[in-house]
C-alpha positions as CSV (number, residue, x, y, z in Angstrom):
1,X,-80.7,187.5,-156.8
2,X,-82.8,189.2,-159.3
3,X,-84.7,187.5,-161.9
4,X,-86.0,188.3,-165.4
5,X,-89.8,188.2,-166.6
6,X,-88.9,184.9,-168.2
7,X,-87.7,183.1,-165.5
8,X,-90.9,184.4,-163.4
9,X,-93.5,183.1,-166.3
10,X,-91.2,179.9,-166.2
11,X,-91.4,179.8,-162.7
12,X,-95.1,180.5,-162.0
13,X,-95.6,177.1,-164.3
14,X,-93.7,175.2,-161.6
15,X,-95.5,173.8,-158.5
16,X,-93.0,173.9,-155.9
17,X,-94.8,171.5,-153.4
18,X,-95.0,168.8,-156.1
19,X,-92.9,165.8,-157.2
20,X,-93.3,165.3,-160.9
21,X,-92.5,162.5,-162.4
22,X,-89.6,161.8,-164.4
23,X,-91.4,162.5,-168.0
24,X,-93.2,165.6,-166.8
25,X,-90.0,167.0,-164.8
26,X,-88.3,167.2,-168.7
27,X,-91.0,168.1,-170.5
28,X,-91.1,171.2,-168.1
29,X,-87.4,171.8,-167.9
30,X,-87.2,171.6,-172.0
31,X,-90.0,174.2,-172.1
32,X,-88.6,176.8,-169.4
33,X,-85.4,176.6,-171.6
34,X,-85.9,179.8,-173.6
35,X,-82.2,181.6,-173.4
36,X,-81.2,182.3,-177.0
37,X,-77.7,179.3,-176.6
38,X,-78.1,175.8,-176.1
39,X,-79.2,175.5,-172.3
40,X,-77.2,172.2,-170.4
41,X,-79.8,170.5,-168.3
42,X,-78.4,170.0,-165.4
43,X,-79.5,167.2,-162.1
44,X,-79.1,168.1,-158.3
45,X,-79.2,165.8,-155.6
46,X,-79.3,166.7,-152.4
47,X,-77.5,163.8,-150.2
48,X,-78.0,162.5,-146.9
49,X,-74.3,161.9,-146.4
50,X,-71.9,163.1,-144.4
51,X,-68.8,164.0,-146.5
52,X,-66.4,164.9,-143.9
53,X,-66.1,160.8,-143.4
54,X,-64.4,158.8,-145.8
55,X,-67.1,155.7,-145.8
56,X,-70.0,158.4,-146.7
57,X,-67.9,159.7,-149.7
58,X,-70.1,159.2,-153.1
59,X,-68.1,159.2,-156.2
60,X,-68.0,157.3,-159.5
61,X,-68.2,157.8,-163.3
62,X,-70.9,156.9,-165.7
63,X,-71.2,156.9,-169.6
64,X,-74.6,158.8,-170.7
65,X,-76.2,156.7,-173.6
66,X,-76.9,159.8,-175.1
67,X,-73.6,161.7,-174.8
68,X,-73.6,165.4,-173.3
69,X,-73.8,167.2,-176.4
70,X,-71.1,168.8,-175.3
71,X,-67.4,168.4,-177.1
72,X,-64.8,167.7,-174.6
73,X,-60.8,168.0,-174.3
74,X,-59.1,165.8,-172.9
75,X,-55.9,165.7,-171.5
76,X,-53.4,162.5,-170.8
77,X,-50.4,162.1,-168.8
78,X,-48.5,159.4,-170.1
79,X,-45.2,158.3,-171.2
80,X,-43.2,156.0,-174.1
81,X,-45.7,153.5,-175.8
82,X,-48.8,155.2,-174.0
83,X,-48.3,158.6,-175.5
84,X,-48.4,157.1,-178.8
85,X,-51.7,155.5,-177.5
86,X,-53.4,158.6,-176.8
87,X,-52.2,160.8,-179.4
88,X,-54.1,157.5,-181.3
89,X,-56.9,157.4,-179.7
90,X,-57.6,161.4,-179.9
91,X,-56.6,163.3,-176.8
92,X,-56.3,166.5,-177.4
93,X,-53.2,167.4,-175.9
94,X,-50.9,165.0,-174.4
95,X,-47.3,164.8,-172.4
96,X,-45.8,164.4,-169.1
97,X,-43.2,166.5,-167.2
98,X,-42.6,169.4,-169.5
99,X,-47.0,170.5,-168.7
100,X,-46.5,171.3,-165.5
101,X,-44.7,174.5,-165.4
102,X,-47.0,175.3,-168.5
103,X,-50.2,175.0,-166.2
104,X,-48.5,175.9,-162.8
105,X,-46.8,179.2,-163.9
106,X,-48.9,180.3,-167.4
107,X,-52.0,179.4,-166.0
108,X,-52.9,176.9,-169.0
109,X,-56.0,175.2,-168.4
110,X,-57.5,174.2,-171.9
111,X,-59.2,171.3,-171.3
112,X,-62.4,169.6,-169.5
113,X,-60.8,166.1,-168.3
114,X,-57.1,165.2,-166.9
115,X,-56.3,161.4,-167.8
116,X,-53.1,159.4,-165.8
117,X,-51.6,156.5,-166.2
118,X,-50.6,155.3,-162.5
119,X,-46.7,155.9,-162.8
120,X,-47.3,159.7,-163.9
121,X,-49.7,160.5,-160.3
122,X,-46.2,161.4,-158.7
123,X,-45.9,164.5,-161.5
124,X,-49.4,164.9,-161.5
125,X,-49.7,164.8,-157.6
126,X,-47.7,168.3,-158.0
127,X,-50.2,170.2,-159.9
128,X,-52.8,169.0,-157.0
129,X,-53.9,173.0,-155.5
130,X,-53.8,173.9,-159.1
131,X,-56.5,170.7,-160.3
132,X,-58.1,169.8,-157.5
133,X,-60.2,172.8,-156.5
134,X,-61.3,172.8,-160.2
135,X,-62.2,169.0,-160.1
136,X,-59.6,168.1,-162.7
137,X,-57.4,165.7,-160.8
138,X,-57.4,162.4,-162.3
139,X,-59.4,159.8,-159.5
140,X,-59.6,155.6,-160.3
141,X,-62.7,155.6,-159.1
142,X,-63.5,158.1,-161.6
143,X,-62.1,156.3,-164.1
144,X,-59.0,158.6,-165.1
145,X,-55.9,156.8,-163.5
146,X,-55.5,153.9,-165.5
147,X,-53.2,152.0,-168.3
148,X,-56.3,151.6,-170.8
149,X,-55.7,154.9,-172.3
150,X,-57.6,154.0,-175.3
151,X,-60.5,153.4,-173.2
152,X,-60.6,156.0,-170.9
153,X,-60.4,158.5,-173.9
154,X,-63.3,156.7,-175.9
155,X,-65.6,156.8,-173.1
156,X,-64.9,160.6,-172.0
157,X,-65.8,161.3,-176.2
158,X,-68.6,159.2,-175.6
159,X,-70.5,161.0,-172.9
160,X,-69.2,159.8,-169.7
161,X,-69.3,162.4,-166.7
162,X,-68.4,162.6,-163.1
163,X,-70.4,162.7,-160.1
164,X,-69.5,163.6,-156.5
165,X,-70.2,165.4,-153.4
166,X,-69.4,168.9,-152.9
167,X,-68.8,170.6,-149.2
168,X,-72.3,170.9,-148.9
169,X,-73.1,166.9,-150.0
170,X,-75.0,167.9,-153.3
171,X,-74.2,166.5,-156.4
172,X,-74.3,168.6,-159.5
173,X,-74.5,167.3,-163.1
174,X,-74.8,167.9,-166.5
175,X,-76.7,164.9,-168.4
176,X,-77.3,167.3,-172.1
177,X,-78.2,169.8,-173.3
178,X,-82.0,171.8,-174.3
179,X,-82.1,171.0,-177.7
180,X,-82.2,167.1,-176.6
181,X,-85.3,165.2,-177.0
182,X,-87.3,164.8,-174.4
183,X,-86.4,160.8,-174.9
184,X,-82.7,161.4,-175.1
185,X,-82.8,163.5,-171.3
186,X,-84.9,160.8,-169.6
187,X,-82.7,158.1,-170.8
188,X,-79.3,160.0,-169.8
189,X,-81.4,161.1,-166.1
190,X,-82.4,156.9,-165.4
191,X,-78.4,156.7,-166.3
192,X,-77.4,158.6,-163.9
193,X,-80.2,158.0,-161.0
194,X,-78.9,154.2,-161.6
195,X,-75.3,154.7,-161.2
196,X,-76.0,156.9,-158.1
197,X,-78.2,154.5,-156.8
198,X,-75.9,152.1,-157.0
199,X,-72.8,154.2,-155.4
200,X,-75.0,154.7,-152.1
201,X,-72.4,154.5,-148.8
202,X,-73.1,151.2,-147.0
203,X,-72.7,152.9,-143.9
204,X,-75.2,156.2,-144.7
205,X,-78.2,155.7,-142.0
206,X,-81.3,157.2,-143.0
207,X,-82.2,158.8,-146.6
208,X,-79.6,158.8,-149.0
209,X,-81.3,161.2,-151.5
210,X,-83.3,164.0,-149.6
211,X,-84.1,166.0,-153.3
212,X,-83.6,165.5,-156.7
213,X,-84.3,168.5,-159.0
214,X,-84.0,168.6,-163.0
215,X,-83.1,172.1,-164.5
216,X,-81.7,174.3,-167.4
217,X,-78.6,176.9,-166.9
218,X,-81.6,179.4,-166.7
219,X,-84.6,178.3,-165.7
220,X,-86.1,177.1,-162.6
221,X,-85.6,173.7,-161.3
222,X,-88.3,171.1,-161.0
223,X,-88.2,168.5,-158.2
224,X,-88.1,165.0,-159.6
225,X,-89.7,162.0,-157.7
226,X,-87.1,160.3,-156.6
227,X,-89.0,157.3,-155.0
228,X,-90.0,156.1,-158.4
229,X,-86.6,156.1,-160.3
């Protein structure tokens, strides 16, 4: 993949042998953010696990104190008393049955995060090959299949993100955005590093985090030390 001269300069700041610590890793990521939008910093940790078994799975939700800084949509799938509820408590678009053919056959996927209560995951099952390779499909360990629709909703606003494995066992996440203080980053990254830490497989053998590396949509990444989080 080509690169431009900034990403070079950026890069040639960068040791790629070291493991900086957590204040330096931002400071550098903040500075090596130079495209002319609002860069998301982004963390990716490569995993020891094994994916393909269902006891090394890694996945979980977490609230970053700081928010994203991004402005999310969310939409529920509910029905009588907890429609009203999320209308309430400010989803962005809500309903049940009459959505599907509105995202199966138009195509209509205007929003971040998918929210169910537990009786709609029958209709919602349906939309699974259209959701699921996008990451949308509502997950209780996740947080998103649940009666407290109030809650769920609140927390999404808030800040709170997703993590999980992909095919190749890396997790990729946002935790804010460039124009974040340095303070604000660090304290959404020890957010994150703890909830990860905390979801590790009891049956992984060996390292559960083989890298962690801090970066901006454009810049390079910078290699965290993860033995000190």
């Amino acid at each position: 993949m080509k690169r431009g001269k900034k990403y070079k300069e950026s890069k040639a700041k960068i040791d790629r042998m070291k493991l900086y610590e957590v204040p330096e890793a931002v400071k550098l990521v903040k500075e090596n953010a130079k495209a002319k939008f609002d860069e998301t910093i982004e963390v990716h940790l490569r995993t020891g696990c094994d994916g393909r078994h269902a006891d090394q799975q890694v996945r979980g939700a977490v609230v970053l104190p700081n928010g994203t800084g991004k402005s999310v949509r969310v939409l529920v799938f509910a029905k009588g008393d907890k429609l009203t509820e999320a209308e309430q408590s400010g989803a962005d678009f809500f309903g049940g049955d009459e959505l599907i053919p509105k995202i199966q056959n138009e195509g209509w996927l205007d929003f971040d995060v998918v929210v169910a209560t537990p009786d709609m995951m029958g209709v919602v099952g349906r939309l699974g090959k259209v959701l699921g390779p996008k990451g949308l499909m509502p997950n209780p360990k996740a947080g998103t299949v649940t009666m407290d629709i109030a809650k769920a909703i609140k927390e999404i606003k808030a800040g709170k993100i997703e993590y999980r494995l992909d095919k190749a066992n890396i997790i990729h996440v946002p935790i804010g955005k460039a124009s974040f203080s340095e303070e604000q980053i660090a304290e959404n990254f020890g957010a994150l590093m703890e909830a990860v830490n905390k979801a590790r497989p009891a049956a992984l053998k060996g390292q559960y985090l083989k890298t962690v590396t801090l970066t901006s949509t454009m810049g390079p990444g910078v290699r965290v030390n993860a033995l000190t989080i």
